[in-house]
C-alpha positions in Angstrom: 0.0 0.0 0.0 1.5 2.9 -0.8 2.0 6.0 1.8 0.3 9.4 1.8 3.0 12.3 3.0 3.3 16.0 2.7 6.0 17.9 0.5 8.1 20.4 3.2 10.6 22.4 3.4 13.5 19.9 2.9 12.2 17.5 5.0 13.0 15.7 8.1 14.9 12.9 7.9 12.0 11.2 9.4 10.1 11.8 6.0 12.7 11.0 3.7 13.5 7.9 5.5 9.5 7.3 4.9 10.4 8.1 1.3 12.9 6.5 0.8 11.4 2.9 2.0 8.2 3.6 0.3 6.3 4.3 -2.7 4.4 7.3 -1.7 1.6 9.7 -2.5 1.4 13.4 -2.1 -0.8 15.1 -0.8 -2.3 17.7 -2.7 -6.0 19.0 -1.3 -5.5 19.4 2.3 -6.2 23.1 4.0 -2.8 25.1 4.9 -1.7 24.8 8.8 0.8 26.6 10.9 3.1 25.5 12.7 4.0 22.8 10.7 7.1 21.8 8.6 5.1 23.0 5.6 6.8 26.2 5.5 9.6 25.1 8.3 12.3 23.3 8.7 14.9 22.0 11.4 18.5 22.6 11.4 21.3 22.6 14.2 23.7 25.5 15.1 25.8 26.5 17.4 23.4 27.3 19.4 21.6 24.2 19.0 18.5 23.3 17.0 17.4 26.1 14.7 14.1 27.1 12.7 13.9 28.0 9.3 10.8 29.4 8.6 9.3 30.6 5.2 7.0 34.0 5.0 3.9 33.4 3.4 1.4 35.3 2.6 -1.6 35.2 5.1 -5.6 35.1 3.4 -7.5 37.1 5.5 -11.2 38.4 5.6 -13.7 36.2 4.5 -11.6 33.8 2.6 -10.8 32.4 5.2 -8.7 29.2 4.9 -6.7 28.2 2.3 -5.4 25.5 0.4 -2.5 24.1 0.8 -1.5 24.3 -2.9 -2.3 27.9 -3.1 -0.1 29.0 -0.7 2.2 31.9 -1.5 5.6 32.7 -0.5 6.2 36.5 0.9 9.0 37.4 -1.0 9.0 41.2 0.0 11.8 39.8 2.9 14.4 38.7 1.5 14.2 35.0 3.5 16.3 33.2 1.2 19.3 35.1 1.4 18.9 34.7 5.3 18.2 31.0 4.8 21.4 30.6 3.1 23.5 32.8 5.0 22.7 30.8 8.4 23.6 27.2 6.7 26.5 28.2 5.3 27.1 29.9 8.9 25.9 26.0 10.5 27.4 23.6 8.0 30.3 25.1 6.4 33.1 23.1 8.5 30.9 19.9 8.1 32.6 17.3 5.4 30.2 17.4 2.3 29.1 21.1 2.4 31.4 22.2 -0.5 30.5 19.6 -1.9 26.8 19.9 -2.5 26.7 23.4 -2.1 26.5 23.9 -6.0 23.4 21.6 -5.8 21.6 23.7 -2.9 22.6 26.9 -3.7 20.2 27.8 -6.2 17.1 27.0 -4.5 18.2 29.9 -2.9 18.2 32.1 -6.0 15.1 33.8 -7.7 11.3 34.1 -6.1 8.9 31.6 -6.4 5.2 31.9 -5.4 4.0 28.5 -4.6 5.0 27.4 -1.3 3.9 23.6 -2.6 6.1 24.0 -5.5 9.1 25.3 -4.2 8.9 22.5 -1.3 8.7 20.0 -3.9 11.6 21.1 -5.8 13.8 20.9 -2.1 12.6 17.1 -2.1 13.5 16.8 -5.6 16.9 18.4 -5.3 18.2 15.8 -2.3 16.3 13.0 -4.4 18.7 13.5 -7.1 21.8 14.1 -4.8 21.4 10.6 -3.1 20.2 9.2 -6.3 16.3 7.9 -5.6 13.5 8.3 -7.8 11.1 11.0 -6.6 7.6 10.0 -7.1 5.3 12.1 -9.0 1.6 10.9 -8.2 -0.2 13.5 -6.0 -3.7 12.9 -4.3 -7.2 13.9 -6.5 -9.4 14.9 -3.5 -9.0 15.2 0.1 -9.8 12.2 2.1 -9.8 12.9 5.9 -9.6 9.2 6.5 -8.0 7.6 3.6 -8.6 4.0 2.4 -6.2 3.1 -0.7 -4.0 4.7 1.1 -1.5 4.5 4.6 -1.7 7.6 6.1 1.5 9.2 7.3 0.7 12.8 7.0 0.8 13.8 10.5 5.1 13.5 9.9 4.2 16.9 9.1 3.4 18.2 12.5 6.2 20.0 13.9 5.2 19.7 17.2 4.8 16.1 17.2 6.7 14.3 19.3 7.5 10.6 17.6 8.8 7.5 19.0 12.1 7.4 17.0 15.0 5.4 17.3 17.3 7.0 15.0 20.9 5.8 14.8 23.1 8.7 15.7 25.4 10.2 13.3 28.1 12.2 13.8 27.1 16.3 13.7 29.1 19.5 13.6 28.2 21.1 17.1 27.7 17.9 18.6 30.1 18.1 21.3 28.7 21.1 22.1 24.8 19.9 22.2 24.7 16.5 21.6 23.3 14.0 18.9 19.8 15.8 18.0 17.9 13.7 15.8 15.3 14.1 13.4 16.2 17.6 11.7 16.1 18.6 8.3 17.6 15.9 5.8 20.1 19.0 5.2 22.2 18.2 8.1 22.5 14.7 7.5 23.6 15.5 3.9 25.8 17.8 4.8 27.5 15.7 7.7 27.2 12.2 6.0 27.5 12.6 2.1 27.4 10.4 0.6 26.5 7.4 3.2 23.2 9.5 3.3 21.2 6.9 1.1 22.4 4.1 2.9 21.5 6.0 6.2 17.9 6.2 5.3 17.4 3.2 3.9 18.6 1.6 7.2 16.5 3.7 9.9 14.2 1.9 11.8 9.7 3.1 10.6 8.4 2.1 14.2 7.3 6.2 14.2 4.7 5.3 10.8 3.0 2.7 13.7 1.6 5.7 15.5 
């Protein structure tokens, strides 16, 4: 059965593990949350762990909610540049940020409006990297209970806590703070390479139980 996930913001290593194991499905239809890795993600400085957040614009009035997939980006701050400045200021002393920084780079370049678009093309981008197939097939409707489908789209609650077991790895600051699992796929890259697949591929799913 194949597995219905969000596209985020270069996901968690949680979800591209999920990926990774699984044929999944996108979802497509659902209404636009906060507070979620939607528009966030999860890296570690040296300070410890550290949000990234994308601006979006906000409907308002009697509009009310939106969808998902018609989420725009603010681009009147410029958040990429700041984006980029703080992971080059994180990850530049890890092993394989050189190397993949031509790769990454230009997500941060030019100003998108979709929010479900851009976030798609940060999955796509490590996809290729590691060398997996990203799967293309995206969800019709919205089902809140869906039946052809496994349903693991609550890996896009930020403030979820999940059971996971992840096998630690070693990361820049962590002397300073520790092994802190489950951040963006981004500091796994950057600190593991090109052992990243193979990572993924051998992480425990006890967390898609839940």
């Amino acid at each position: 059965m194949k597995i219905l996930v969000h596209p985020t913001y270069f996901p968690s290593i949680a979800t591209f593990t999920t990926l990774v194991q699984n044929d999944v499905v996108w979802e497509a239809h659902d209404n636009f949350q906060k507070q979620t890795y939607r528009n966030r993600c999860y890296i570690c400085t040296d300070k410890g762990k550290h949000m990234l957040n994308i601006p979006i614009k906000h409907v308002g009035g009697n509009e009310g909610r939106q969808k998902y997939s018609d989420v725009e980006i603010e681009n009147e701050y410029n958040w990429k540049k700041v984006h980029w400045r703080t992971l080059e200021t994180a990850y530049r002393t890890s092993p394989f940020f050189e190397f993949y920084e031509d790769d990454i780079r230009p997500l941060y370049e030019g100003n998108e409006a979709s929010l479900y678009e851009f976030n798609m093309r940060t999955v796509q981008t490590v996809a290729d990297i590691i060398g997996v197939e990203i799967p293309v097939e995206k969800t019709s409707t919205y089902e809140l209970q869906p039946e052809k489908h496994s349903d693991a789209r609550f890996l896009v609650e930020a403030k979820r806590e999940l059971p996971i077991k992840m096998e630690p790895y070693t990361q820049v600051f962590g002397e300073r703070h520790g092994f802190i699992p489950n951040l963006s796929v981004l500091d796994l890259l950057f600190n593991e390479g090109t052992n990243t697949l193979s990572y993924l591929k051998n992480q425990p799913l006890e967390f898609l139980d839940v």
